[in-house]
KELO-392281 format. One record per atom (N, C-alpha, C): atom name; residue number from 0; x, y, z; residue in three letters. Coordinates in pm, 1 decimal. Example, Ala and Ser with C-alpha at 12.3 -4.5 7.8 and 13.67 -1.06 7.14 Angstrom:
<pts>
<pt atom="N" n="0" px="1319.0" py="-569.0" pz="780.0" res="ALA"/>
<pt atom="CA" n="0" px="1230.0" py="-450.0" pz="780.0" res="ALA"/>
<pt atom="C" n="0" px="1320.0" py="-330.0" pz="780.0" res="ALA"/>
<pt atom="N" n="1" px="1285.0" py="-225.0" pz="708.0" res="SER"/>
<pt atom="CA" n="1" px="1367.0" py="-106.0" pz="714.0" res="SER"/>
<pt atom="C" n="1" px="1290.0" py="3.0" pz="787.0" res="SER"/>
</pts>
This chain:
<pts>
<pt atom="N" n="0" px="-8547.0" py="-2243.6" pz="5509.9" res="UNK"/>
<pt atom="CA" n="0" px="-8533.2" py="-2134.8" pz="5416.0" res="UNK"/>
<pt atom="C" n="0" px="-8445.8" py="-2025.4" pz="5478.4" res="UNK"/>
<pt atom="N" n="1" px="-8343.3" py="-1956.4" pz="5382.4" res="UNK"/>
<pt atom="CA" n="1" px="-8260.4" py="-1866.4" pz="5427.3" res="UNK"/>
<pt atom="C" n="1" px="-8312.1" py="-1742.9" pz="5325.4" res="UNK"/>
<pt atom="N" n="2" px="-8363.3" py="-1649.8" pz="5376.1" res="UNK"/>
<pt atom="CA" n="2" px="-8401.9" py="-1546.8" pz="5274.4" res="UNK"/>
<pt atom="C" n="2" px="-8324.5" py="-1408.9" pz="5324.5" res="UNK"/>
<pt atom="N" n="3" px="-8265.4" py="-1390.1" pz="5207.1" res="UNK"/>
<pt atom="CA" n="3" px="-8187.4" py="-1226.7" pz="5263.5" res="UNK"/>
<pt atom="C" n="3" px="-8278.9" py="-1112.1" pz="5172.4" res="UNK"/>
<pt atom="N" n="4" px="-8294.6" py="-1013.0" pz="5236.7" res="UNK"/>
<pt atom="CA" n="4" px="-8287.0" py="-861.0" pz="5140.1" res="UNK"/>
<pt atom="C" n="4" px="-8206.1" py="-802.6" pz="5181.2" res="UNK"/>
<pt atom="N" n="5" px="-8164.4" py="-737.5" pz="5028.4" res="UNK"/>
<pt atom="CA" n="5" px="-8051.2" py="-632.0" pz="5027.6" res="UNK"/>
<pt atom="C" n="5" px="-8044.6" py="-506.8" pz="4986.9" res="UNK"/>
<pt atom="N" n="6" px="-7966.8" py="-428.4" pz="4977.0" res="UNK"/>
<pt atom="CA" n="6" px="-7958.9" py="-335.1" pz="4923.7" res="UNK"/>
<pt atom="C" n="6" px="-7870.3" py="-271.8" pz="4912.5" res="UNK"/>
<pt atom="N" n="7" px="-7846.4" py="-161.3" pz="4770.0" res="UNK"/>
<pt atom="CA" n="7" px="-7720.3" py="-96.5" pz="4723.2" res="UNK"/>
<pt atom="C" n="7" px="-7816.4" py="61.9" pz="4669.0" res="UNK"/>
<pt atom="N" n="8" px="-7736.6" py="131.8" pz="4651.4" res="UNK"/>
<pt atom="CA" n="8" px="-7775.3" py="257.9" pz="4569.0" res="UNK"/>
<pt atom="C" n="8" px="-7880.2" py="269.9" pz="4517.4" res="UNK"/>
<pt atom="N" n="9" px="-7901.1" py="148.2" pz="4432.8" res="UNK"/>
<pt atom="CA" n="9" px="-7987.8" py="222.2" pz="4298.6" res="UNK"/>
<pt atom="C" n="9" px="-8154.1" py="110.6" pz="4341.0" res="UNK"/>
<pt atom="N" n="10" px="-8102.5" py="-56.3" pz="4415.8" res="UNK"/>
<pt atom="CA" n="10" px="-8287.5" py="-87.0" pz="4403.3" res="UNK"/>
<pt atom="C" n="10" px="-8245.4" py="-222.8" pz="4515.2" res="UNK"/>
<pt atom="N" n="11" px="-8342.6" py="-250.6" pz="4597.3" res="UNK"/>
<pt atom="CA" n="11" px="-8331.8" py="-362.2" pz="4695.1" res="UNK"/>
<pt atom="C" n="11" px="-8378.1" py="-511.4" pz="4625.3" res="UNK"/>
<pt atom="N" n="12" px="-8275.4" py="-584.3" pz="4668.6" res="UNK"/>
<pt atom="CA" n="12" px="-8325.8" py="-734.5" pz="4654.1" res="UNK"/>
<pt atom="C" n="12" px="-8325.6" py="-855.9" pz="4711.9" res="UNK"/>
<pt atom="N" n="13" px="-8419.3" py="-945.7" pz="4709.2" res="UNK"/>
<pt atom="CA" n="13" px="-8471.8" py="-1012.0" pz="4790.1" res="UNK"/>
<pt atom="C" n="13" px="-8463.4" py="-1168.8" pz="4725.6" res="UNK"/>
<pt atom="N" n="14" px="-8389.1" py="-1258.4" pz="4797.6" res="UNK"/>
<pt atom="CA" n="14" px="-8312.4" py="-1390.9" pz="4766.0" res="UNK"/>
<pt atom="C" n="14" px="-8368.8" py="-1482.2" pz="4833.6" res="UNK"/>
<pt atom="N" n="15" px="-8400.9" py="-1614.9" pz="4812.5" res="UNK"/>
<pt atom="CA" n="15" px="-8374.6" py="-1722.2" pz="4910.5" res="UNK"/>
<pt atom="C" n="15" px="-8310.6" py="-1855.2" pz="4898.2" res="UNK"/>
<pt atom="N" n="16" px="-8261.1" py="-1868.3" pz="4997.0" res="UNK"/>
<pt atom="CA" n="16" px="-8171.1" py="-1993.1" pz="4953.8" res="UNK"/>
<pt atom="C" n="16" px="-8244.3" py="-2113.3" pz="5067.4" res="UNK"/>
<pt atom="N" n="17" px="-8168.3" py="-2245.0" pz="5011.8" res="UNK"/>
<pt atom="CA" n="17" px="-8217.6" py="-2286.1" pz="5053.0" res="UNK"/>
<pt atom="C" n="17" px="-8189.7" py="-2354.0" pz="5247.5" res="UNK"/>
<pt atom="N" n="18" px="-8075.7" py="-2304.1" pz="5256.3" res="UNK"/>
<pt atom="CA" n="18" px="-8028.4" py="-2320.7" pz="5435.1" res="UNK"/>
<pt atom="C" n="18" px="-7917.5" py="-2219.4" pz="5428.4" res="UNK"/>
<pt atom="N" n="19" px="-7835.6" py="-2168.9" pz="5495.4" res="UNK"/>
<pt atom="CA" n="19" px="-7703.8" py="-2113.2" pz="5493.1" res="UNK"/>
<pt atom="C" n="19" px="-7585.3" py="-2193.8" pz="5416.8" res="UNK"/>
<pt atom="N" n="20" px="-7606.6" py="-2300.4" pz="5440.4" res="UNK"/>
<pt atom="CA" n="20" px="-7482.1" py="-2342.5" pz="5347.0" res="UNK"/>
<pt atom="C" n="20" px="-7529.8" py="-2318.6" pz="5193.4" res="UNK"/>
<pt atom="N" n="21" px="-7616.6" py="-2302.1" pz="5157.3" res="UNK"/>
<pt atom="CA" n="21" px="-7657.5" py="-2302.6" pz="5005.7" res="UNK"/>
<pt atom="C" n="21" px="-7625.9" py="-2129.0" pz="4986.4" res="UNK"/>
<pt atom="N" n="22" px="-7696.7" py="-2011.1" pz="5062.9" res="UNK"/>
<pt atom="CA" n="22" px="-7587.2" py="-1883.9" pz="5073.4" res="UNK"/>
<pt atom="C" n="22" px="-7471.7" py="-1900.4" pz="5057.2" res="UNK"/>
<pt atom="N" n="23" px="-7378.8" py="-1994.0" pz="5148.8" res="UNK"/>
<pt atom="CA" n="23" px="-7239.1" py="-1947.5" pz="5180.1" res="UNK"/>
<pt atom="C" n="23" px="-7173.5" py="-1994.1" pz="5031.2" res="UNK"/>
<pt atom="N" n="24" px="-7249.0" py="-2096.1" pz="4970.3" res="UNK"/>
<pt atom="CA" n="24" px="-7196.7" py="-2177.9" pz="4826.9" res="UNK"/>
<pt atom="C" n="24" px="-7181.7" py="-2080.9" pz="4728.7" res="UNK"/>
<pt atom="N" n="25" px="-7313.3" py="-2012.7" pz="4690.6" res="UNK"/>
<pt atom="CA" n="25" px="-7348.0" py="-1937.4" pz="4611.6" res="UNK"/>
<pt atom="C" n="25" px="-7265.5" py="-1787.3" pz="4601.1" res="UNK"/>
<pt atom="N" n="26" px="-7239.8" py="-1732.5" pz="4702.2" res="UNK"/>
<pt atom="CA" n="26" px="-7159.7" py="-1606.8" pz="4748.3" res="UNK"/>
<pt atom="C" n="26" px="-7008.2" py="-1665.6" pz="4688.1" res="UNK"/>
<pt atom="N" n="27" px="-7002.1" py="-1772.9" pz="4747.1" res="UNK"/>
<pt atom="CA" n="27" px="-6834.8" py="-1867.2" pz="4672.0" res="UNK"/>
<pt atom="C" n="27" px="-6815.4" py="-1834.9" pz="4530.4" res="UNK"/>
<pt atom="N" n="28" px="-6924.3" py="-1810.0" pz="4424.1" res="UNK"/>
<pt atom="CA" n="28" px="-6862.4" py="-1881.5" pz="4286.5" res="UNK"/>
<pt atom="C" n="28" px="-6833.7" py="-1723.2" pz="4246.0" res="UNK"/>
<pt atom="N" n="29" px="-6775.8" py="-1762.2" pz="4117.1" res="UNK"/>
<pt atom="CA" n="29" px="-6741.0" py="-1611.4" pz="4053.9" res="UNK"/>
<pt atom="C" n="29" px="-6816.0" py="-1498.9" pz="4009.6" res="UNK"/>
<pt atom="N" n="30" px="-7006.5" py="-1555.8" pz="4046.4" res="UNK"/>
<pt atom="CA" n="30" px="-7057.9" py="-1456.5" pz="4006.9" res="UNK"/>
<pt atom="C" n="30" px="-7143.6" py="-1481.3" pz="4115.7" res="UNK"/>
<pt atom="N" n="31" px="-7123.9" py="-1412.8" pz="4222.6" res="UNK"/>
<pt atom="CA" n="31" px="-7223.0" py="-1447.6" pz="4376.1" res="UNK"/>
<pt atom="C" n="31" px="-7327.4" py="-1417.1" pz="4318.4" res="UNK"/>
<pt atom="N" n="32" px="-7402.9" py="-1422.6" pz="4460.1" res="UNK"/>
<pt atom="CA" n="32" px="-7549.8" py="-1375.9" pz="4440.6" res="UNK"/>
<pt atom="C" n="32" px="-7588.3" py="-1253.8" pz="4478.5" res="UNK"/>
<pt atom="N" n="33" px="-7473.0" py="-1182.3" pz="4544.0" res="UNK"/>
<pt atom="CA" n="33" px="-7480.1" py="-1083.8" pz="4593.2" res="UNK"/>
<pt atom="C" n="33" px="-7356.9" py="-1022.5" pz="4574.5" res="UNK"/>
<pt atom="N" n="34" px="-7379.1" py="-892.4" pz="4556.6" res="UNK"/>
<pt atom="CA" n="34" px="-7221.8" py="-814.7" pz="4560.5" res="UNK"/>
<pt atom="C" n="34" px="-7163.3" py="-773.4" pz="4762.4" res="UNK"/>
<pt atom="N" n="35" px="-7055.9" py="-828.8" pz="4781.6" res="UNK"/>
<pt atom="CA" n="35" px="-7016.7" py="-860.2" pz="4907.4" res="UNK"/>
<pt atom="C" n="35" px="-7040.2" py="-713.6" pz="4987.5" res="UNK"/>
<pt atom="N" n="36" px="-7057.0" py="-573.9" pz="4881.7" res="UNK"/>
<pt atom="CA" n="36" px="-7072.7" py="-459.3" pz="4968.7" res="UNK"/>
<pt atom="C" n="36" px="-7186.8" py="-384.4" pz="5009.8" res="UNK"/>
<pt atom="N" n="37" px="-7308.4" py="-478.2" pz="4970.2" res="UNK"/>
<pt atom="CA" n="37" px="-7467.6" py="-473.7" pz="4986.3" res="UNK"/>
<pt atom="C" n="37" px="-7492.9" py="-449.0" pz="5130.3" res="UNK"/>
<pt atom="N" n="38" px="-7585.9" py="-383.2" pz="5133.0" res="UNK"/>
<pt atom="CA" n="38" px="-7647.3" py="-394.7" pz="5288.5" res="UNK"/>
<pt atom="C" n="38" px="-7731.0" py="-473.1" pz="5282.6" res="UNK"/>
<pt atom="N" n="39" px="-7727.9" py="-528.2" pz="5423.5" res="UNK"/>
<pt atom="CA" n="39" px="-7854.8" py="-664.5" pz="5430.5" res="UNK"/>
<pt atom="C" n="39" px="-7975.9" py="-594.2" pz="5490.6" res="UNK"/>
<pt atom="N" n="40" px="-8064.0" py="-557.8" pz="5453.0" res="UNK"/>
<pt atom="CA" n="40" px="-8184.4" py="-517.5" pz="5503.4" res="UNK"/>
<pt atom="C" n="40" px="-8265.8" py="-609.1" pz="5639.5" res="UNK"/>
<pt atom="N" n="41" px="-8267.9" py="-729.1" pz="5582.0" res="UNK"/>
<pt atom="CA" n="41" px="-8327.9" py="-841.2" pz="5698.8" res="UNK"/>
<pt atom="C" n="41" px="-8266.9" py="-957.7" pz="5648.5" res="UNK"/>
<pt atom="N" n="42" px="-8286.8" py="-1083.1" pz="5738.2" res="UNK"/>
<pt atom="CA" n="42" px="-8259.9" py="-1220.6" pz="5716.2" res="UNK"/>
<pt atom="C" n="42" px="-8361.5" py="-1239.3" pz="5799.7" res="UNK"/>
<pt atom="N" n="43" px="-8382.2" py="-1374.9" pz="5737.5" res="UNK"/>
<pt atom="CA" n="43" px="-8446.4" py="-1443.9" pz="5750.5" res="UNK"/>
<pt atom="C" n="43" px="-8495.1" py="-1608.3" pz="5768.7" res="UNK"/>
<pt atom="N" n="44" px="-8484.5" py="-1652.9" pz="5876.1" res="UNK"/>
<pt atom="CA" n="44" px="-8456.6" py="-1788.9" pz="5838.6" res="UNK"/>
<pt atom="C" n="44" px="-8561.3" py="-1848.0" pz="5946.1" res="UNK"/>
<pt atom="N" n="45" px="-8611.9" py="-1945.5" pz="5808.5" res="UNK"/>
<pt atom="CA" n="45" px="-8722.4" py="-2055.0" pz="5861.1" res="UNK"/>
<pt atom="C" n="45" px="-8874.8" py="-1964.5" pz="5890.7" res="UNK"/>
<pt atom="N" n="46" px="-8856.6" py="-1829.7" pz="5852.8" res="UNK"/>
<pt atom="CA" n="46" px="-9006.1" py="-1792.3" pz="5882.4" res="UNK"/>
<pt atom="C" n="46" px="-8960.4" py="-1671.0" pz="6000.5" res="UNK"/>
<pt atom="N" n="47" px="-8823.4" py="-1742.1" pz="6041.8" res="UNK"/>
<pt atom="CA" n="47" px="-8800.9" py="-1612.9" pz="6166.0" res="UNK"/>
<pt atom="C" n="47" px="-8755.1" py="-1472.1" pz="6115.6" res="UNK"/>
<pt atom="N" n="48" px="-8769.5" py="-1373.4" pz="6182.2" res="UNK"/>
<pt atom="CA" n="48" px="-8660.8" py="-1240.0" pz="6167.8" res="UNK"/>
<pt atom="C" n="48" px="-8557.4" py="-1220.7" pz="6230.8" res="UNK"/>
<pt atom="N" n="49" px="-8440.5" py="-1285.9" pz="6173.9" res="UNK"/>
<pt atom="CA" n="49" px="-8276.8" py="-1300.1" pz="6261.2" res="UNK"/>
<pt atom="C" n="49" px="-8233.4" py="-1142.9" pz="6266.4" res="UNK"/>
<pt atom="N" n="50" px="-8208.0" py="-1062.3" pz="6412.0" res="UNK"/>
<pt atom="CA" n="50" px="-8147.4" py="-949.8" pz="6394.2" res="UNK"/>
<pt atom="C" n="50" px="-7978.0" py="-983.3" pz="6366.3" res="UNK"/>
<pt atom="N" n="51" px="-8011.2" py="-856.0" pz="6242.5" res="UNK"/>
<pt atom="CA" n="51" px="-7858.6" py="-899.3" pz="6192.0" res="UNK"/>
<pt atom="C" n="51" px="-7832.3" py="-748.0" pz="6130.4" res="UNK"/>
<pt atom="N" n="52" px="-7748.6" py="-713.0" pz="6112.0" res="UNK"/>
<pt atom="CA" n="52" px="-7637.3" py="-559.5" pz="6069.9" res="UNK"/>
<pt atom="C" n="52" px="-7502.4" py="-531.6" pz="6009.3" res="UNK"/>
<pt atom="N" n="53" px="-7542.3" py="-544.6" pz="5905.5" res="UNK"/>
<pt atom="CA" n="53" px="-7433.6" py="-555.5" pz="5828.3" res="UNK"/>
<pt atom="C" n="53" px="-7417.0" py="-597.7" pz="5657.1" res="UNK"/>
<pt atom="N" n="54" px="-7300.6" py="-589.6" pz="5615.1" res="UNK"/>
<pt atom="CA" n="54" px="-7271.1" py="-640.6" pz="5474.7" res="UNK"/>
<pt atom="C" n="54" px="-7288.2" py="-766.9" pz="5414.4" res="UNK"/>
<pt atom="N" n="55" px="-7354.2" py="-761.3" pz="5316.6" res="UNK"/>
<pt atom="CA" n="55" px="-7365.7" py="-890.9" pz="5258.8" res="UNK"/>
<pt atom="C" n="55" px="-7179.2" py="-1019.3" pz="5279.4" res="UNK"/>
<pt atom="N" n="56" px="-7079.7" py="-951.3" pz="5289.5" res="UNK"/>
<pt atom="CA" n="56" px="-6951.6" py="-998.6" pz="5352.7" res="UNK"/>
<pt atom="C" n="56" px="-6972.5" py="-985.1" pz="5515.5" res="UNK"/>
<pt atom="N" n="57" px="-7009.2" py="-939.8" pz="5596.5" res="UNK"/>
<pt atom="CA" n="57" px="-7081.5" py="-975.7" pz="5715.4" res="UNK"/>
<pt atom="C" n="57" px="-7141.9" py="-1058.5" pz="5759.8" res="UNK"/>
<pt atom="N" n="58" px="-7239.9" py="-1057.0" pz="5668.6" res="UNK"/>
<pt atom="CA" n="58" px="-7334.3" py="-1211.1" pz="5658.6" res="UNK"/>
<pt atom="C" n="58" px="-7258.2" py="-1352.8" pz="5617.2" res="UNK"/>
<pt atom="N" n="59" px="-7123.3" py="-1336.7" pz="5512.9" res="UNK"/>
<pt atom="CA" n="59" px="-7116.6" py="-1445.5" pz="5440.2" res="UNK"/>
<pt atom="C" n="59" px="-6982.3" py="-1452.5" pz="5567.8" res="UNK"/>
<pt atom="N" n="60" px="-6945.7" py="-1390.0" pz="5633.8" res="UNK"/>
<pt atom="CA" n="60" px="-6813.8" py="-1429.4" pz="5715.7" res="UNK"/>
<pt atom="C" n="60" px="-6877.5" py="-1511.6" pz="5891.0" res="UNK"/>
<pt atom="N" n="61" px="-6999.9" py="-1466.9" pz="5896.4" res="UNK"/>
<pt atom="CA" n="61" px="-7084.3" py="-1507.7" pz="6008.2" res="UNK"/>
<pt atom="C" n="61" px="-7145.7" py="-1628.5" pz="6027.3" res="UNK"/>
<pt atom="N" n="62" px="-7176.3" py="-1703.7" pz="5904.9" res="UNK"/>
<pt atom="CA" n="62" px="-7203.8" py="-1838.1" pz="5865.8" res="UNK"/>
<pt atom="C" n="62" px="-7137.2" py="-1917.1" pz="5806.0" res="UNK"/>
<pt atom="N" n="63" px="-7040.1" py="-1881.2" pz="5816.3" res="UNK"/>
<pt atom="CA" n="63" px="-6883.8" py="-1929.9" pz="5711.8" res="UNK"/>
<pt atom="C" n="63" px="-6793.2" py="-1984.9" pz="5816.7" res="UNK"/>
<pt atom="N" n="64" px="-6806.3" py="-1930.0" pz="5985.7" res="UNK"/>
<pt atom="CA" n="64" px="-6705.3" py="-1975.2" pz="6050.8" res="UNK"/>
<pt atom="C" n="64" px="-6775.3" py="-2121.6" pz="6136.1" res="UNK"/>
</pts>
């Protein structure tokens, strides 16, 4: 499990996918799952707390390479 929370201005939200490549897919199409200028609050993967800092485009350029 890949679970992100995010957040923008107005309300935080909380996703899970199902590994990183299923994120990196989803962020791909024309209507992501996330808007690329979100802050990532936490990730999460497999149950762990991955320290991580940064933009939802942070996140998607970090598991992308």
């Amino acid at each position: 499990m890949f679970k992100v929370t995010v957040h923008d201005a107005n309300h935080t939200t909380v996703k899970e996918f199902k590994d990183a490549s299923d994120f990196i897919m989803l962020e791909m199409r024309e209507v992501p799952a996330f808007e690329d200028n979100m802050q990532v609050d936490q990730l999460e993967i497999d149950g762990k707390v991955i320290e991580f800092t940064g933009s939802v485009m942070d996140l998607f350029n970090k598991y992308n390479s």
